[in-house]
N, C-alpha and C positions, 0 to 999 in steps of 0.2 A: 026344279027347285034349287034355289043357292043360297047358302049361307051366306048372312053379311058378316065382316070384319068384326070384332070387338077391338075399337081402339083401347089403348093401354090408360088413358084418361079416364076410362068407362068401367074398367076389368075387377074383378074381386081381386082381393089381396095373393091370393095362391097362385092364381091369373098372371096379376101383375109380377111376382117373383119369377115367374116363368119364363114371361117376358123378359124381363131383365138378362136372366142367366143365358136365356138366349142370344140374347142382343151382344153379351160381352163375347160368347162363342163363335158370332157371326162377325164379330170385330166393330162393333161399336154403327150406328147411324138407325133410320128407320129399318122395323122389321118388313121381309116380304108381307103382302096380303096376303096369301096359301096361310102363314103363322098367324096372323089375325082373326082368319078364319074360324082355326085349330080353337082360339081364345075362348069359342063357345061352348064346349067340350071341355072341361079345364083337367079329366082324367086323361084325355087323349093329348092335352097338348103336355102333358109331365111325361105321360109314356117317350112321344115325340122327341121332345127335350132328351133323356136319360138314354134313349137308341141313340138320338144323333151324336151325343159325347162318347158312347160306349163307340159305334162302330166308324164314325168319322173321324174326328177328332182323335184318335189314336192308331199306332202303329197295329198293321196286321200285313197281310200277303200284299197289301201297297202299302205306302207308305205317306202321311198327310200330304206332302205337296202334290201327289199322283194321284191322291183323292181330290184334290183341291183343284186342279188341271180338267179333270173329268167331268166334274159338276160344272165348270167353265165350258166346255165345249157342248155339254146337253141345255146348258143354258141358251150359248148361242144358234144350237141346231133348231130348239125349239122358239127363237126368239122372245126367250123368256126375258123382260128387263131386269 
């Protein structure tokens, strides 16, 4: 069983804000499809959202470019685009 995407054309408005917040988090352009996914779930994709700024996007025991380094090379280990 797989979830389709919910494009952001398509999305409920809480949806759509989520999107968005995401999008500026991610640095602006198309969202992955994994987050389009999430769009179906619209509690799941605000939890999603609100972890990823809480433990990404901020300093802890690494610090963002070292988190930002990391997701780059799981990206290309798994040949994620």
């Amino acid at each position: 069983m797989s979830i389709p995407p919910l494009p952001p054309s398509a999305a409920p408005e809480k949806v759509a804000q989520a999107y968005s917040r995401l999008q500026e988090l991610f640095g602006g352009g198309e969202l992955p499809e994994v987050v389009l996914c999430m769009g179906q779930v619209e509690p799941f994709l605000r939890d999603f959202a609100m972890n990823y700024r809480k433990f990404v996007c901020t300093e802890g025991a690494l610090d963002v470019r070292t988190k930002a380094l990391l997701a780059l090379a799981a990206a290309c280990q798994s040949r994620c685009p």
